[in-house]
NUFIVO-960704 format. One record per residue (C-alpha): x, y, z. Coordinates in steps of 0.02 Angstrom, whole numbers, plus 50000, padded with zeros to 5 digits. Layout:
REM NUFIVO-960704
XYZ/...
***
This chain:
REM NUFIVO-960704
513725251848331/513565235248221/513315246948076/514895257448116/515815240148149/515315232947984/515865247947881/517405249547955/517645228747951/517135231047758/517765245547685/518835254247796/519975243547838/520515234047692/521465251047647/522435248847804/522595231547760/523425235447594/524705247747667/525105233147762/525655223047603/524575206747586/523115201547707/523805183147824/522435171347805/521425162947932/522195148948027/521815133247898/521235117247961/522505107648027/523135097647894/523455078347921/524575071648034/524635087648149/524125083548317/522825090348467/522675106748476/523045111148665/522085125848752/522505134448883/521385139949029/521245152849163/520365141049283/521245142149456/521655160149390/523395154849318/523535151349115/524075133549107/523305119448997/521835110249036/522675093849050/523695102049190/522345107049309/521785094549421/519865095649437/518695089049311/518295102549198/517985103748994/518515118848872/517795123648739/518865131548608/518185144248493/518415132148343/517465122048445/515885134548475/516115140148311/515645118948230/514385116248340/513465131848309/513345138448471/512565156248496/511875157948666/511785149348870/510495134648784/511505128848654/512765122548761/511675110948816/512325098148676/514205102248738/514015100848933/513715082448967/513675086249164/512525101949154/510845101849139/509635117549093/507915120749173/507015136949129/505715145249017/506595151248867/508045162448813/508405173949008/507405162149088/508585146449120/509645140349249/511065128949216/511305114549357/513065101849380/513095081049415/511045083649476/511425096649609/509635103149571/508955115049713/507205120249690/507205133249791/508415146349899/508885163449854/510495159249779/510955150849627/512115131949641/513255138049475/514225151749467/514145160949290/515305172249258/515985184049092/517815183849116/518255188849284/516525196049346/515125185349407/513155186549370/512565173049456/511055169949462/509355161449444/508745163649251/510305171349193/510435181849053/510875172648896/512585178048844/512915180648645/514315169248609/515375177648495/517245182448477/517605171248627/519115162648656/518125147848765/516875142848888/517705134749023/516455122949121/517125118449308/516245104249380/516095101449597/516275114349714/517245129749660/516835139849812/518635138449863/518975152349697/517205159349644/516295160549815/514295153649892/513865153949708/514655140149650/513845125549752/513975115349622/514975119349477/515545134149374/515525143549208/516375154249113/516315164748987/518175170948924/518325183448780/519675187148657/520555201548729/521415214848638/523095211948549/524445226248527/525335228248369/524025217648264/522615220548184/520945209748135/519435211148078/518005199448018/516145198547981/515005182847975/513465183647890/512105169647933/510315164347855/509545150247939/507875143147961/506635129348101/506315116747988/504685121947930/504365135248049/505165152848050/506665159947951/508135168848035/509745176248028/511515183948106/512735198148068/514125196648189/515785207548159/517225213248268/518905223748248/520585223848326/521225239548311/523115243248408/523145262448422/525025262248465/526475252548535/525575250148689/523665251448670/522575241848597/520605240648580/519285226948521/517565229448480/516025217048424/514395220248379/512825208548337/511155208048268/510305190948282/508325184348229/507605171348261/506335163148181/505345155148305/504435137048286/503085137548413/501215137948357/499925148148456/498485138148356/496425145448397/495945138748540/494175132848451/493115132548597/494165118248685/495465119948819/497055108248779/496655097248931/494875092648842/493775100048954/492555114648883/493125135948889/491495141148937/491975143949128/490295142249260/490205149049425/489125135849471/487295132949533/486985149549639/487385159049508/487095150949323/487255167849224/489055169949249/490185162549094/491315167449001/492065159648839/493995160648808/494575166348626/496245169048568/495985172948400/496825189648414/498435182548459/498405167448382/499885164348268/501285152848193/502935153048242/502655163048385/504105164248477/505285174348388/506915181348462/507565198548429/509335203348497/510655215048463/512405218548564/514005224648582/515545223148666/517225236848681/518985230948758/520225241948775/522275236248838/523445248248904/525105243248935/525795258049034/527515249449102/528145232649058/527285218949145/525745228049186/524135230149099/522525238049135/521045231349030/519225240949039/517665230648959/515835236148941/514775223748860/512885228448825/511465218348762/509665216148739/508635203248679/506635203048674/505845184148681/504175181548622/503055166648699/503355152448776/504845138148713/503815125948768/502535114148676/500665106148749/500715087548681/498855088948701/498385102648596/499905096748453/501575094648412/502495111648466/500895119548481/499895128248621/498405136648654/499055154448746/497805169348770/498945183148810/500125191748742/501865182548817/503455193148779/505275196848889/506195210848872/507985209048947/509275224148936/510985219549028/512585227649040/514215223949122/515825236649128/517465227349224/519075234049239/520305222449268/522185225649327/523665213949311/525385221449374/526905216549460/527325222749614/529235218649666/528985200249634/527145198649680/525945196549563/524455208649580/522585207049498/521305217849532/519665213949450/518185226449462/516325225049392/514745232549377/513175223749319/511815231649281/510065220449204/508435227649198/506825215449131/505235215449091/504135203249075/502415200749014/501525182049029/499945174248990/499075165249165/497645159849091/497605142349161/497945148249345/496355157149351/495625141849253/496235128149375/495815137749550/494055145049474/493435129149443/493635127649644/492195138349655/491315144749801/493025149749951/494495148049838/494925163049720/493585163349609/493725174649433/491945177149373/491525191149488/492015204449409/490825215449295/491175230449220/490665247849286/488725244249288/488945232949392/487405221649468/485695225749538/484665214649663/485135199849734/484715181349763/483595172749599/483165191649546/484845198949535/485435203749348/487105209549315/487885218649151/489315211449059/490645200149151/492325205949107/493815192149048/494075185749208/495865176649159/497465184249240/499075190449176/500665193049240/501845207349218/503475211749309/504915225549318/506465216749393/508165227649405/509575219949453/511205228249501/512765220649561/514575225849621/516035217049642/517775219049670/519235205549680/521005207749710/522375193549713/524095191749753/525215178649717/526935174149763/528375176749687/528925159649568/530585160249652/529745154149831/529925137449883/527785135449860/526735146449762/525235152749867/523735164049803/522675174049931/521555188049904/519845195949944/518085197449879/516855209349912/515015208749804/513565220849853/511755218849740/510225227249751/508495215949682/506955227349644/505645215849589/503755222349560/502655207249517/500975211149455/499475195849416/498105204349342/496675206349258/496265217849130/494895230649172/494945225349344/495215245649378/493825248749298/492365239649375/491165247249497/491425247549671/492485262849744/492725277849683/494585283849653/494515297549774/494935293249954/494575273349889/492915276049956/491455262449895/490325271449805/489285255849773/489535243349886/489035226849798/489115234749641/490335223649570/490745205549570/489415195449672/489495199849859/489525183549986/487795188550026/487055183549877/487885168349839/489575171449783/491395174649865/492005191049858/492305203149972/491455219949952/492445234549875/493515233749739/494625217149740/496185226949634/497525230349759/498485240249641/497805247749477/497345229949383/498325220249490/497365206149592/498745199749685/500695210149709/502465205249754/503495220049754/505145220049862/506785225349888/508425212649890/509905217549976/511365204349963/512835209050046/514495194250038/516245196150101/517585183150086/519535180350124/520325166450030/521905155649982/522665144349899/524285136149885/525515123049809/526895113849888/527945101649766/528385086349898/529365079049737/529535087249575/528275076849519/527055077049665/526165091849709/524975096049857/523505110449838/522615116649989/521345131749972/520265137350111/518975153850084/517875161250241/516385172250189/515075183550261/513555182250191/511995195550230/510335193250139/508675207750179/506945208850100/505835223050109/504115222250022/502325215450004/501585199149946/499655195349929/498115203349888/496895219149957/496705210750123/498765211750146/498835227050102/497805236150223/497425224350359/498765222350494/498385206850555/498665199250378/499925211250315/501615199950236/502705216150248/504665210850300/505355213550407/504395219150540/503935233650568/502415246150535/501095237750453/499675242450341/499235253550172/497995263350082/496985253449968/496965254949829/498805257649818/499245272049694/499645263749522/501305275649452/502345271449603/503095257249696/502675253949888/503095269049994/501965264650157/502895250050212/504085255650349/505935255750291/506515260250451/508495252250465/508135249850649/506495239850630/507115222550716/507795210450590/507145192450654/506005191450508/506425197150327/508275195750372/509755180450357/511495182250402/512615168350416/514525164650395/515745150550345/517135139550253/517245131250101/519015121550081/519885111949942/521335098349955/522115092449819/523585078249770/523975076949592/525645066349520/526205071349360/526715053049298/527595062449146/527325077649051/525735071848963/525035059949088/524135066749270/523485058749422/522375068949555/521275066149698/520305079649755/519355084949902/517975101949881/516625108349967/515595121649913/514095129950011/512525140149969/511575149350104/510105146650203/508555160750212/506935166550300/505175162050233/503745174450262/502145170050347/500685161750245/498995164050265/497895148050288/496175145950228/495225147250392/496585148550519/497495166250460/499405166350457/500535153550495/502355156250535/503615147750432/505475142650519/506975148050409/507825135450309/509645130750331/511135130650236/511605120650100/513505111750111/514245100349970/515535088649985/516665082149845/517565066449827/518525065749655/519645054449571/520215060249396/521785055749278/522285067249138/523275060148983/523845063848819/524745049548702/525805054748544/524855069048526/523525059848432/522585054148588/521925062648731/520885056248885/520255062349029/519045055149157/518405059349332/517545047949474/516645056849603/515515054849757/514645069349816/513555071149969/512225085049965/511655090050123/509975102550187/509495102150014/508355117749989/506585112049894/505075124349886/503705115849930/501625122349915/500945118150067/499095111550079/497815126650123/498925142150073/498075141649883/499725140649787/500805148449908/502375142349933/503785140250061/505695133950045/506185120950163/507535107850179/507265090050082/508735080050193/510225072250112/510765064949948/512375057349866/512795057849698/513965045149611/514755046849455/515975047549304/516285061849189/517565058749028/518295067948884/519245060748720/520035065148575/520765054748421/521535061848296/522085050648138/522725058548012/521435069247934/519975063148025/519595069048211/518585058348332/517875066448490/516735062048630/516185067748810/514805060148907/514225061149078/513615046249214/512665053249377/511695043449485/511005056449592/509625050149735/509005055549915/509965044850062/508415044950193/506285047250170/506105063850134/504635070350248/503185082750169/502765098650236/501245102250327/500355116050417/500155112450621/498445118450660/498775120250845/500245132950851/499895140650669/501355134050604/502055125750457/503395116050451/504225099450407/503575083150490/504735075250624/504555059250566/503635051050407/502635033150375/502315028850211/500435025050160/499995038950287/499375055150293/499345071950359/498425075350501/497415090450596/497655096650771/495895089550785/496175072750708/495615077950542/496405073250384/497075090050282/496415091350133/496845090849998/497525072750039/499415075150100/500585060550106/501625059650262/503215053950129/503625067550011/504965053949917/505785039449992/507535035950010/508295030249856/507245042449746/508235051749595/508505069549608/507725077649465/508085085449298/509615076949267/509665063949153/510475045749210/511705047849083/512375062448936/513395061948830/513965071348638/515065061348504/516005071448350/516815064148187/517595078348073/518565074347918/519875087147850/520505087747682/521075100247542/520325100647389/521425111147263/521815128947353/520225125447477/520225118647655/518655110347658/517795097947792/516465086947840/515625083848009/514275073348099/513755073248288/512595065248405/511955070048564/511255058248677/510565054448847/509325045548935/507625051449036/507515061749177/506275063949329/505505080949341/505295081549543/505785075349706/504195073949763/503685057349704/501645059349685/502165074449600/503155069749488/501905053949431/500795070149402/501865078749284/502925063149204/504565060949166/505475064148998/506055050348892/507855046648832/508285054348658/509485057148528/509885070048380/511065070548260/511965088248181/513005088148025/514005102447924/515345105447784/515995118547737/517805125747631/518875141847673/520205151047554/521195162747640/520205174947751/518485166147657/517425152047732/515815147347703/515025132447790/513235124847785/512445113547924/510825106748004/510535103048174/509335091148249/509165082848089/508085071348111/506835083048207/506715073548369/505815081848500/507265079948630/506195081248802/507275092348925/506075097849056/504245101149095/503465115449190/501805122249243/500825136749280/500385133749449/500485120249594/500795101849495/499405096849608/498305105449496/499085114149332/499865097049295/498725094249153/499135111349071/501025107149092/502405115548937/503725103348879/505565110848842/506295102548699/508015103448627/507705112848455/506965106448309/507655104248158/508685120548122/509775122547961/510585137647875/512015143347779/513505155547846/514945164247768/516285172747849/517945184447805/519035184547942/520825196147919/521905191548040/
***
């Protein structure tokens, strides 16, 4: 497709072009003394400009996305004073609003959409930003408009759509390169073709590298936290170690991206006043390793010992339908999404950290290959110990259908009302293996029937010493431990929302949306044991319990009873509600706007399965509740001469149930999601523009003071009703107790964080500042820009001992410049980000529990220094 694209963009076309008499150039620069450019937005689902919508929300024009850069989700990170990212890499992040920051639930707190369709949800695919007309980002509750999704805040993605009667074309070529890591580059190109007086279509197409600028560097013996890669069982048995190499993977710059895409558009106008609009976009993008830097082993270097690579194929088709009907206005907005990923990731130092237990926690050096061991005690002798470190690899498909329709009153009414109806039904199948390779291959069964031919043969049996169970420990082909389920989501909503001029210059907006909301897992977490015992089996929801182990390795879980009428206490959530909206807004005069606003936004509760204790068996877990957001908001919107624009929003927030995953004490990493209390957030969020002559000023930033409003008690697990849940009430300096009187160990604080404590991840204050001077220089439009970004340190979890375990990030800033000149359809433009290479701290993240991987924790920076050159043709 991008090659078709190109031709056609390069050679084709220009014929067509020349029948049309001369090509128009691109829009210039605007030359001095023009004023702000004003953009229009789609925001309550009505084009009007920004500065006439009365929430606190930012727009990004195209020009704008275009100077700054901006290719994917993580780039905006720069733009978006009152978002934050957390995540992995490119896929793998989750953007977060004014430090809503749940750390845990099964839905997302930001509602992501591409035009009119959502994908929401947790790691969301990272869009290619190119031929779009602007990323609107909606800050507070939206779930008035866009639904249980949109706690927090939402964004969107809106394309150029077709145009009828005009063709374009363009092509922009880009070479660019880290600093002095790895080279990349972009071919982007699109085409506006109109077929006829009526019909129209649009097509992109993409190919993007990137270079990469994290170093896998040899491991030399040495594990980044200091301590030595020869791993020992211990006294009983001294023979078993194994030293860790990664030699064969070791390389610089090794976390390249690879991603190609396209996107059709098609308009038909088949009457006047109504248009019907299909869309397919298609992607796919493979990551390699991790984005994230050790500190201790070197500046954006780590020491990784298996191969770490995502694979992430999405597409999304929408048709949307705008129409008149009498003089109702009719939208109808259907989508399909359709993403499908695979992931493969190094877990190295999770089977480092919880072998170094030893003797009854999970223990790695006990597997041997096929020979297996002979004798026992002082005279047994064993042949050679296979790499005991795990892996992880996952299929997760994801497939999602919606459907919206709205209808809104006709402008001649005395108040304009919208109402309409949602309906979204997705399917999750998630199959997550951690495993070790040759594990199904060691001695111990035989594949037929799973019968043991040599019991003992592998691995060192309690008996003599060690901690394994007899039999092979593989509960599916290589796989130590599984998670593979099913995830129904089911939601349902009715809204409105109206407007009711009490003056012509005072306006009232009410909005009110119920929803239905129906969550179901099927599937099995946890090792052999799970698997076939029925005591210990974690199958949801209930029903018949146990499997044949091994499990067979080509298909997914077929034993677990899928009956519909199995009873649905456990493994099931259903819940319904309202979100509402009230707004007052005075429009002082036709540049200059007054609003206070009132939002709440919501995000279901959910079910937790049972864990099993060390000693004890399984303990039940209570659901956890609902999430529910209030919004207090105070904005004005204002515009003077045309040469200055400002826009600010005050806002107090009150979080409430917030949903925090928590690893409770004695479950070996397990973890549940529970709720964490209350919190309030206070802050201001502004927006300015200057423009003097030919130089433009402009500057958003970001103020949140985000913190819990009561002690938030820990966890714990209740020895006398096998239970775990969240302490009643909490003394500081104390600690967690057994039904016996016994202190639970590992040492558990009563107070998870006291009242007062910041929410995490977002930083005290953000903000971005942009000077761009314009000028012409003979027949060329040429410019010059510089921009910061800047903001302070963030905490990295509620939890406070936690947190003093994995630090905080410090405060930071960068600074980005570019120039560039454009004749006619021509433009070339040259730039460097990050110029100064700071290593911008976002967020940290670890293997495992932060009670123990905490000293093997990755560090997400902004990039590092990232120049290149880029020239474009654009016929328009």
């Amino acid at each position: 497709m991008l090659g078709a694209t190109t031709i056609l963009a390069g050679a084709a076309l220009p014929g067509i072009a020349r029948a049309q008499q001369t090509p128009a150039p691109a829009p210039p620069s605007a030359p001095a003394g023009d004023g702000l450019t004003e953009i229009v937005v789609t925001a309550t689902h009505e084009k009007q400009s920004v500065q006439k919508v009365p929430i606190s929300m930012l727009a990004l024009s195209s020009a704008s996305l275009d100077e700054r850069q901006v290719q994917g989700l993580s780039d905006l990170a720069a733009l978006l004073p009152s978002v934050s990212f957390a995540g992995l890499g490119p896929g793998r992040v989750t953007p977060y609003f004014r430090g809503i920051v749940p750390a845990g639930g099964n839905y997302a707190s930001v509602g992501y959409y591409l035009d009119d369709i959502p994908i929401t949800g947790t790691g969301v695919p990272d869009i290619h930003i190119y031929d779009i007309d602007r990323v609107e980002a909606l800050s507070g509750p939206q779930g008035t408009l866009y639904g249980a999704g949109s706690l927090a805040g939402t964004i969107r993605f809106v394309t150029n759509k077709p145009k009828i009667g005009k063709l374009e074309y363009g092509i922009d070529i880009e070479a660019n390169k880290y600093g002095g890591h790895g080279e990349g580059g972009l071919i982007e190109s699109y085409l506006n073709l109109p077929v006829s007086n009526n019909f129209a279509v649009r097509v992109i197409a993409y190919y993007r590298k990137d270079g990469g600028f994290i170093n896998n560097t040899p491991n030399n013996g040495t594990f980044n936290d200091g301590s030595s890669s020869t791993l020992n069982l211990g006294d009983n048995v001294p023979s078993t170690t194994y030293t860790l190499n990664n030699a064969n993977i070791a390389k610089n710059n090794y976390n390249p991206i690879y991603e190609y895409g396209t996107r059709l558009q098609a308009l038909w106008e088949p009457a006047p006043d109504w248009e019907i609009m299909p869309e397919v976009t298609a992607q796919r993008q493979t990551a390699y390793g991790y984005f994230g830097y050790d500190p201790r082993v070197g500046d954006l270097q780590v020491h990784d010992y298996d191969l770490t690579r995502q694979d992430d194929r999405w597409y999304q088709a929408e048709l949307s339908i705008h129409g008149h009907i009498g003089d109702f206005d009719l939208t109808s907005a259907t989508g399909y999404f359709y993403r499908r990923t695979y992931l493969n990731n190094d877990y190295t130092y999770y089977t480092v950290t919880y072998d170094r237990f030893g003797p009854g926690y999970e223990n790695y050096l006990q597997f041997f290959d096929k020979n297996g061991c002979t004798g026992s005690g002082a005279t047994m002798k064993c042949s050679t110990l296979i790499n005991p470190t795990q892996y992880y690899h996952s299929w997760t498909t994801q497939s999602k259908f919606t459907q919206e329709v709205r209808l809104k009153t006709p402008v001649s009414w005395p108040f304009d009302a919208t109402i309409g109806g949602f309906f979204q039904s997705q399917f999750n199948e998630n199959n997550s293996n951690y495993a070790i390779h040759g594990l199904d291959n060691i001695a111990g069964y035989t594949a037929a029937g799973g019968q043991e031919a040599n019991p003992g043969g592998f691995g060192i049996p309690t008996t003599a010493g060690g901690t394994m169970v007899l039999g092979t420990p593989a509960v599916k082909g290589d796989t130590f431990y599984i998670n593979e389920n099913n995830q129904y989501y089911h939601d349902e909503a009715v809204f409105a929302e109206g407007h009711y001029k009490i003056t012509p210059n005072l306006k009232v907006t009410g909005g009110i949306r119920y929803f239905w909301t129906d969550y179901e897992t099927l599937g099995l977490a946890g090792v052999m044991a799970s698997a076939h015992s029925t005591s210990s089996s974690l199958y949801l929801p209930t029903g018949t319990y146990g499997c044949p182990t091994p499990l067979p390795t080509d298909a997914r879980l077929t034993c677990l009873n899928t009956n519909p009428a199995a009873p649905d206490e456990v493994g099931r959530y259903k819940e319904k509600g309202e979100t509402h909206k009230l707004v007052v807004d005075w429009q002082v005069d036709p540049d200059k706007n007054i609003y206070a606003n009132y939002s709440t936004g919501f995000r279901p509760g959910g079910f937790n399965r049972p864990l099993r204790i060390r000693g004890y068996g399984l303990a039940t877990v209570s659901p956890f509740e609902s999430e529910k957001l209030s919004n207090f908001e105070f904005g004005v919107k204002t515009k003077w001469n045309n040469i200055f624009r400002f826009n600010a929003a005050a806002y107090y927030e009150t979080w409430n149930n917030i949903q925090y995953s928590v690893v409770v004490a004695g479950t070996q990493g397990a973890g549940i999601t529970g709720n964490a209390g209350t919190a309030h957030v206070k802050g201001v969020e502004y927006d300015a523009d200057l423009k003097l002559g030919n130089v433009t000023l402009s500057t958003s930033g970001a103020y949140n003071d985000a913190r819990l409003a009561r002690d938030f008690c820990n966890f714990a697990f209740n020895s006398s009703n096998l239970s775990i849940g969240q302490l009643p009430t909490c003394t500081e300096g104390q600690y967690v107790h057994n039904a016996d009187g016994s202190l639970q160990m590992p040492l558990v604080s009563q107070v998870a964080a006291n009242g007062g404590t910041r929410l995490p991840r977002q930083p005290m204050f953000k903000g971005t500042t942009t000077i761009r001077y314009d000028t012409t220089i003979g027949a060329y439009k040429a410019f010059v820009q510089g921009a910061a970004l800047y903001q302070t340190g963030a905490t990295q979890n509620l939890n406070t001992s936690l947190d003093a375990l994995l630090g905080d990030t410090s405060g930071f800033a960068s600074f980005d410049f570019s120039a560039g000149a454009s004749k006619g359809p021509y433009r070339l433009e040259l730039f460097i980000e990050n110029a100064f290479d700071e290593r911008g701290a976002l967020t940290k993240n670890t293997f495992c529990s932060i009670t123990f991987c905490a000293n093997s924790s990755r560090t997400f920076t902004i990039r590092p220094q990232f120049f290149g050159i880029k020239l474009s043709y654009h016929y328009q």
